[in-house]
TINUFI-817321 format. One record per atom (N, C-alpha, C): x, y, z; residue in one letter. Coordinates in steps of 0.05 Angstrom, whole numbers, plus 5000, padded with zeros to 4 digits. Each point is the difference from the previous one (the first is absolute). Layout:
BEGIN
XYZa;...
END
This chain:
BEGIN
861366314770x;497149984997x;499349924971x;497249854995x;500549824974x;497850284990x;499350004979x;497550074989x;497049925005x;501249754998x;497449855008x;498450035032x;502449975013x;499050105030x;499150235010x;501150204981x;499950295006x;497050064988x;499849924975x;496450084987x;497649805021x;500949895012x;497549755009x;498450205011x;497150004997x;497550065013x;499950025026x;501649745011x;500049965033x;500550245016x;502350244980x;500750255020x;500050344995x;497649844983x;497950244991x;497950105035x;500150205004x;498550175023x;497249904984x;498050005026x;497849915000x;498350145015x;496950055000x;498450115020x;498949715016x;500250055024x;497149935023x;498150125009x;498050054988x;498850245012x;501050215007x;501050105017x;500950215006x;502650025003x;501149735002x;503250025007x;501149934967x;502150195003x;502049944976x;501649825006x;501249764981x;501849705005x;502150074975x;502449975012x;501850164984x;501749734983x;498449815009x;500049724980x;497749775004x;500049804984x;497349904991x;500549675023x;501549985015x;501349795010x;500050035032x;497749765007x;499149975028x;501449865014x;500650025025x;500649805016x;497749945028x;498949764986x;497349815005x;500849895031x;498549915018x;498949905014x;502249785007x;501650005020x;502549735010x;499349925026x;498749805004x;500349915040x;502649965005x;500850105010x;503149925011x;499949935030x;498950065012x;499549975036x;501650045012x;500150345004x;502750135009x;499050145021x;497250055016x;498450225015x;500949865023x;499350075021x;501049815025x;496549905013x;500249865017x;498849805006x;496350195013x;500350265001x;497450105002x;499150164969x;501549944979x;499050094970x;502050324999x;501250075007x;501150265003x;502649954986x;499450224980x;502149994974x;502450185024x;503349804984x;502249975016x;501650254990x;502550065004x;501050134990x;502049934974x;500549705003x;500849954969x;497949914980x;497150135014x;498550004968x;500150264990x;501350295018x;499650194992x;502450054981x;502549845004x;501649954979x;499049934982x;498749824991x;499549764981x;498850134977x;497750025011x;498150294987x;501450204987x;500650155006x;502850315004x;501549944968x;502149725011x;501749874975x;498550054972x;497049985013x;497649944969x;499250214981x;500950125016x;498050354995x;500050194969x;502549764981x;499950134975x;498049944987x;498249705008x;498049884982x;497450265000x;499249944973x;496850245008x;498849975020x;499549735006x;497550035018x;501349745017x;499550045031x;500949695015x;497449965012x;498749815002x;497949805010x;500749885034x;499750045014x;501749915016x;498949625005x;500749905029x;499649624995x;497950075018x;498449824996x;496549975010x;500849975027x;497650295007x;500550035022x;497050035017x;498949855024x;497549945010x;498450285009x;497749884991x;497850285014x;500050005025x;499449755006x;499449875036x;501949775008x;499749925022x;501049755013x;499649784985x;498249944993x;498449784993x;501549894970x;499550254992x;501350014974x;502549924995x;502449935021x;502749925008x;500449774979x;501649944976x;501549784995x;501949895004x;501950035001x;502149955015x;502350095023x;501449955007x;501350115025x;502150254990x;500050265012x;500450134992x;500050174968x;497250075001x;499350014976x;499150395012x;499950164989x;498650285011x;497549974999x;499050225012x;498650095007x;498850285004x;497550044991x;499150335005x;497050075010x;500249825029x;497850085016x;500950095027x;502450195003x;500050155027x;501950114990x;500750205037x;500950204979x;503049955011x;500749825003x;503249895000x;499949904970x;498849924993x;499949904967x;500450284981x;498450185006x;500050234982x;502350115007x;501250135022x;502350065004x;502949924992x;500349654990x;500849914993x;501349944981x;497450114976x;500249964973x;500450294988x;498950185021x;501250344995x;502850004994x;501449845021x;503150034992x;501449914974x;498149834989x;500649804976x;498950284979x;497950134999x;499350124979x;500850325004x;500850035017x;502050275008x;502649964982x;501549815006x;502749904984x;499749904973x;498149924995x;499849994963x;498850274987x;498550195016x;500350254989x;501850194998x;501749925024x;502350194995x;501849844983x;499849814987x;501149864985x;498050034962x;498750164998x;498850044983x;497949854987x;499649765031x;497949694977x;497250205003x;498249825009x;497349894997x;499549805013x;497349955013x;499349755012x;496949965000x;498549894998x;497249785004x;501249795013x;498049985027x;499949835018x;498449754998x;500849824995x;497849774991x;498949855023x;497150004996x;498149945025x;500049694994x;500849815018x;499049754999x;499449825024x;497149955000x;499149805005x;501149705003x;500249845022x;500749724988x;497849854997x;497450005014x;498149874999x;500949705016x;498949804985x;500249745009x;504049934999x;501750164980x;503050065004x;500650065026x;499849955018x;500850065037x;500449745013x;500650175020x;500849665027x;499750145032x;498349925014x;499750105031x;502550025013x;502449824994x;502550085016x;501450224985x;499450124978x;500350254986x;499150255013x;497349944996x;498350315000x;498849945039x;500249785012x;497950005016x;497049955001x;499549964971x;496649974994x;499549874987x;497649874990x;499549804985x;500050224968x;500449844979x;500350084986x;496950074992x;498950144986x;497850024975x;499650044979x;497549884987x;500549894964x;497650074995x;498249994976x;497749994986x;498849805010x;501249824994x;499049625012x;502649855023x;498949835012x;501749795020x;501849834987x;501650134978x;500849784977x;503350175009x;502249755008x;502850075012x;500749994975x;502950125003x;502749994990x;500649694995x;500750004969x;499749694998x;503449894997x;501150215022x;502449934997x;502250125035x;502249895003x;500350085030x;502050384989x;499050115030x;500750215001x;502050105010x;501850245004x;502550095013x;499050105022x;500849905029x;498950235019x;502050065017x;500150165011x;502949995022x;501649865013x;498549704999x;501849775015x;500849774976x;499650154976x;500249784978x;497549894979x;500149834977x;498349974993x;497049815013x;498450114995x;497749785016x;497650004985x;498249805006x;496749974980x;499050125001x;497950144977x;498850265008x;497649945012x;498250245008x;497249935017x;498250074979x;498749915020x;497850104976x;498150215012x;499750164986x;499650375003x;496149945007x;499950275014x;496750055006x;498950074979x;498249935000x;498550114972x;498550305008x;500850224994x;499850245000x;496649984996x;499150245031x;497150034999x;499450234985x;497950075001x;499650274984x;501250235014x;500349975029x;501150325013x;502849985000x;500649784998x;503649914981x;500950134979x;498049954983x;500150134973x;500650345000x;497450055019x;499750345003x;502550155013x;500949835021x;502050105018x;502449984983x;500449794988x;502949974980x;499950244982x;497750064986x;499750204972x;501150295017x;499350045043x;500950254986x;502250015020x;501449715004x;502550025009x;502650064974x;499049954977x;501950054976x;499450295000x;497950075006x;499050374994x;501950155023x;499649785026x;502150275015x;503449874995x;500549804995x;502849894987x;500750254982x;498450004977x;500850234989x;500050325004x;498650085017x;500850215012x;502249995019x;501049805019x;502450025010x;502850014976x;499449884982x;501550014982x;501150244989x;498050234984x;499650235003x;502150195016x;499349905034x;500350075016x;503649965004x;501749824988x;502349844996x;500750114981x;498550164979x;502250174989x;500249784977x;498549874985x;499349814985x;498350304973x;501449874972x;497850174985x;497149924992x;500149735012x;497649894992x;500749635009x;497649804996x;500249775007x;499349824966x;500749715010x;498849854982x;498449825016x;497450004998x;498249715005x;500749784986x;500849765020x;501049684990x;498149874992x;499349994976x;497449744998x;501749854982x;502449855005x;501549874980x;501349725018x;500449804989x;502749845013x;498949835018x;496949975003x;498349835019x;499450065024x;500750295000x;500350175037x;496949954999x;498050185027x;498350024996x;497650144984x;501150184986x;498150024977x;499049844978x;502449934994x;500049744975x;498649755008x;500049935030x;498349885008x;497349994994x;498950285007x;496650124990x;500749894974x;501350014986x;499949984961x;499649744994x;501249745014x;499649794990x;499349775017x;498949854984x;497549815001x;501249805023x;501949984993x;501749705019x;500250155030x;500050245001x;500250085032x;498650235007x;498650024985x;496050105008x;498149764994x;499050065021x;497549794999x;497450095010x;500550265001x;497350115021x;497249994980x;497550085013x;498550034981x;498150145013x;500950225008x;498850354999x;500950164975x;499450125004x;500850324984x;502849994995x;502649955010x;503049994993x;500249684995x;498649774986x;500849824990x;497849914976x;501149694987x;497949944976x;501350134980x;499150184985x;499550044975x;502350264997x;501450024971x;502550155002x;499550395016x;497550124990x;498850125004x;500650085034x;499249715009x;500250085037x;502749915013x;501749864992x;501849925003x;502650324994x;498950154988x;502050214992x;500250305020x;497649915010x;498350165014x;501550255021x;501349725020x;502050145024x;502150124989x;501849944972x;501550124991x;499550355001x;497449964981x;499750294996x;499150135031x;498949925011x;499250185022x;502650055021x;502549864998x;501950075011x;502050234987x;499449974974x;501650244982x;498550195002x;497550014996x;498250275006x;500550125032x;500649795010x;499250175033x;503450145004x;501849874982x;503250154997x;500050224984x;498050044980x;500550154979x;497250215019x;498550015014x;498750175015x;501850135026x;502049835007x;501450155025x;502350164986x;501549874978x;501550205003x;500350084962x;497749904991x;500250184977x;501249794976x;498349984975x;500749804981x;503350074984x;500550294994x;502850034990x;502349895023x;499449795017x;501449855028x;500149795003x;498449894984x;499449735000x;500849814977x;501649794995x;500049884987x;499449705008x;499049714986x;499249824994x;501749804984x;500749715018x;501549884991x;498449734998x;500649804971x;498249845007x;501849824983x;499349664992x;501949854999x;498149804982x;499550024975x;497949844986x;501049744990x;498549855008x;501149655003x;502549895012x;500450235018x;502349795012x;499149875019x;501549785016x;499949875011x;501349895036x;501750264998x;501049985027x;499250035030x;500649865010x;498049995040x;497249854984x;500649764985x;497049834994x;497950154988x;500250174991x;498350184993x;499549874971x;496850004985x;500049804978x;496650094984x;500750164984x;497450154980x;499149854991x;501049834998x;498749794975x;499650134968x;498049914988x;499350144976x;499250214999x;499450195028x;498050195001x;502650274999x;502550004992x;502150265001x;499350254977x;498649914979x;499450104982x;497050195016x;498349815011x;497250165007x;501050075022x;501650005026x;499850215018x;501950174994x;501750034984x;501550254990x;498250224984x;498949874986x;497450134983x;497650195021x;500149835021x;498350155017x;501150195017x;502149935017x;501650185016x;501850164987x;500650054980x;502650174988x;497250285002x;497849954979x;498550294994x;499050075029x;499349855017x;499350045023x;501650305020x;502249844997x;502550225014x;500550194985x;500249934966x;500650254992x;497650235008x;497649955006x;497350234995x;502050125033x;500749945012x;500750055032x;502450244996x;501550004976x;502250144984x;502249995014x;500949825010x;503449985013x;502050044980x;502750085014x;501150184975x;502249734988x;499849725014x;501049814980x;498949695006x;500149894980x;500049755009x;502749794988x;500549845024x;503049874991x;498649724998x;501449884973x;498549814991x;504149714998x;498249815022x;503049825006x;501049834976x;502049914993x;500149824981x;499350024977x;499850264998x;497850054970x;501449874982x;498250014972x;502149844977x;499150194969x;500950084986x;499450184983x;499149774980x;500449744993x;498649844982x;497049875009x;499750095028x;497049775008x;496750354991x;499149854991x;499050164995x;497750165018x;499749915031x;499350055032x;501150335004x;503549974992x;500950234995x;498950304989x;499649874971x;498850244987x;497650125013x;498449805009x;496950015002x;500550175027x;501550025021x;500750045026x;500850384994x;502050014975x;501450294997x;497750164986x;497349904990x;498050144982x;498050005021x;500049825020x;497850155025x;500950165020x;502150044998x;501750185020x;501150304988x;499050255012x;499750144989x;502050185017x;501849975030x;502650065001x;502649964994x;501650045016x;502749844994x;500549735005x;499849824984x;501549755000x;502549984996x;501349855038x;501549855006x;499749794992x;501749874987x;501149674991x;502949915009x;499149735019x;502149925006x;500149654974x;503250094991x;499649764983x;500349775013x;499349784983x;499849755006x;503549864990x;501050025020x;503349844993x;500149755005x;497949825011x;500849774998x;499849925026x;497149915022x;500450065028x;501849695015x;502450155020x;501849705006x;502149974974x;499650114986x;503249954981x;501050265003x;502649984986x;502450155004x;499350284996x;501550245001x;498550334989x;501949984972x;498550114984x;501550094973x;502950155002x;501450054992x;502450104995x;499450225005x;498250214983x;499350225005x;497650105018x;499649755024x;499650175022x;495949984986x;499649914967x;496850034997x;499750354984x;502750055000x;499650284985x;498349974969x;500849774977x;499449974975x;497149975007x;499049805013x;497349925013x;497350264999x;501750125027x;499250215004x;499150264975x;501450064975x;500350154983x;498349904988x;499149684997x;498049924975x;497450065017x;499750015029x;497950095013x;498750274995x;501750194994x;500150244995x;499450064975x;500849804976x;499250024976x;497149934999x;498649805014x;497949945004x;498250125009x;501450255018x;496650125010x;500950195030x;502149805012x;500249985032x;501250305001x;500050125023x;500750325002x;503549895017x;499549895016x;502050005025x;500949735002x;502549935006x;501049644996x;501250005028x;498849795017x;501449915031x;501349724988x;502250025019x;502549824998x;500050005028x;499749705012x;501949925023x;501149925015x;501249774988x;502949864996x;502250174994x;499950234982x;501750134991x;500550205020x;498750175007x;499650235021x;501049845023x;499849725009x;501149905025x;503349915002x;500949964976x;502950015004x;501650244991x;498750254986x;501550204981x;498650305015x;500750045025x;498950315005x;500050134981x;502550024983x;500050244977x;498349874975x;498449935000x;498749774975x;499550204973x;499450285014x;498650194974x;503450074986x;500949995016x;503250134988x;501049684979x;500349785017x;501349764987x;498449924975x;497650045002x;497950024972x;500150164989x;501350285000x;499050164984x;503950024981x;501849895010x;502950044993x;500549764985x;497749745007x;501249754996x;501949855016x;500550195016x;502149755021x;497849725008x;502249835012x;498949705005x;499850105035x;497849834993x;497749935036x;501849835009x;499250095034x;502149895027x;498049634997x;501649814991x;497949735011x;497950035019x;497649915007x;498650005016x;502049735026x;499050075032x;500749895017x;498249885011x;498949764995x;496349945010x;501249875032x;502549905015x;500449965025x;498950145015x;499850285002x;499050215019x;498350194990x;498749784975x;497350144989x;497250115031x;500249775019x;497950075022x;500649975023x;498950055019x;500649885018x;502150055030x;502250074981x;503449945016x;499750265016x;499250334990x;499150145017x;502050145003x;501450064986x;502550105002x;501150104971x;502250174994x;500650264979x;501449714973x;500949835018x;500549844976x;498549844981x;499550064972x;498849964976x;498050245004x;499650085006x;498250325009x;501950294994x;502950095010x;499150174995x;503850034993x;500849784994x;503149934992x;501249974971x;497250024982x;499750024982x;501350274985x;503249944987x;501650244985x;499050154975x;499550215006x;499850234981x;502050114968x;499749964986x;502650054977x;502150255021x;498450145007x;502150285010x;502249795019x;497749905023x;502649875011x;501549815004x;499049844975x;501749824982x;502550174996x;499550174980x;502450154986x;502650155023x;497950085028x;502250055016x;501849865016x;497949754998x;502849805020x;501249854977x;499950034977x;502449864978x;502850135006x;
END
């Protein structure tokens, strides 16, 4: 063990509200598409998970309130109670394994496909996927989504309210609401795929709108020290496109949620030099999650984003998600904290394949050292 590894901040114990994190190092949000074909988490996710359980806190991969909400094929799910039962077994085995878990609520919005979910997709506006989608028989063009009426709106806000009480109910310590990555919240946020012009479109003000009333109606069912908030400022993925306005709807939606008091908000890509950053950790008055910015589509750093991560921490950030690193290194808190070198990432059976290989084959130092 170096010195250097051993003092890092990263594995310093932390508070969450109420839960003690016996290190500062998340493992964030992975679609892997491992649930089987009705959203019902498998039994090698309850491995997967389990493997994880040294990180403080695990996030689990965006998982739908409703049907509708479906992005891709075999993706979970937590609107019945084969879903909740499901994910019990997943959060039963990382407690007896000593982790932690938040269930992350996501939406796909206009991200769907009817040979997926069965339904037409829905969006803010009639504005598709400007790119083709994965659905169970392969890739194909996307549709283009209903434009969500007002009893759309109402019915969605308190399908995330009872999402997260099943969650709860799963033995989950709490959830994260997705408004990140172009799902459907991020939708409400920006201009290129809102177009409405009621009350939830136009002006940054109304456009931010559904955000908050979906975190309020989560942070009213099952309580704000439960709730955390993930959001993704100027990025650009699933066509999603702010334009100049990343600076004014962050400005508006960050104090918004904070008055709501969720006990984090995880901020994607962050960058400790843009100065969005700073402005983001001085309106936020819980724990900030920062996931760093490594470079999206190029290679993972050597160390897995650990150096990255530490300057985040110097900066402000409470908690550092890694995960690229957490997806090839179960033991990630141990291999970071000793300095040993990270297992390569395996991106062949990054999705998709549905099966334990690049999922859950991934060697541990312990049993490295025993089959030498």
């Amino acid at each position: 063990m170096t010195n250097a590894a051993a003092s890092s901040r990263l594995f310093e114990s932390a508070a969450l509200g109420p839960l003690a994190l016996p290190n500062r190092l998340v493992m964030p949000p992975l679609t892997r598409n491992r649930a089987d074909a009705d959203g019902v988490p498998r039994p090698l996710m309850v491995t997967h998970y389990a493997q994880r359980a040294t990180a403080g806190l695990i996030v689990t991969e965006g998982t739908t309130p409703n049907a509708v909400g479906r992005t891709y094929p075999n993706i979970p799910g937590i609107h019945t109670d084969a879903h909740v039962a499901g994910w019990r077994a997943v959060t039963d085995a990382v407690r007896a394994a000593g982790g932690r878990m938040f269930l992350q609520l996501q939406h796909g919005g206009r991200v769907g496909h009817p040979d997926t979910s069965g339904l037409l997709p829905v969006a803010p506006s009639p504005v598709p996927l400007p790119e083709e989608i994965h659905t169970p028989t392969g890739r194909k063009p996307s549709v283009v989504p209903r434009e969500m009426t007002a009893d759309d709106i109402r019915e969605t806000v308190a399908d995330f309210a009872a999402a997260a009480r099943r969650a709860v109910d799963a033995g989950f310590e709490g959830v994260e609401v997705h408004a990140a990555n172009g799902h459907l919240l991020h939708q409400f946020l920006a201009k290129n795929t809102n177009r409405r012009t009621d009350a939830y479109g136009g002006s940054v003000e109304n456009r931010v709108r559904f955000v908050v009333e979906v975190v309020r109606a989560v942070v009213d069912a099952i309580g704000a020290d439960r709730v955390g908030v993930r959001v993704s400022p100027g990025v650009t993925v699933n066509g999603i496109d702010e334009g100049d306005e990343t600076d004014a709807l962050y400005a508006a939606l960050v104090p918004a949620l904070a008055a709501l008091g969720p006990v984090y908000l995880h901020v994607i890509f962050a960058d400790p030099g843009q100065p969005l950053f700073h402005r983001i950790r001085a309106a936020w008055p819980t724990t900030l999650i920062a996931n760093p910015a490594l470079g999206f589509g190029g290679p993972l750093p050597a160390d897995g984003g650990k150096a990255a991560g530490e300057r985040l921490l110097e900066a402000g950030a409470d908690l550092i998600s890694l995960g690229r690193a957490f997806m090839a290194n179960p033991d990630l808190v141990e291999r970071l904290r000793t300095g040993a070198p990270l297992n390569p990432l395996r991106e062949a059976n990054w999705m998709y394949s549905g099966d334990e290989a690049g999922y859950n084959d991934y060697p541990t130092l312990a049993g490295s050292a025993a089959s030498a």
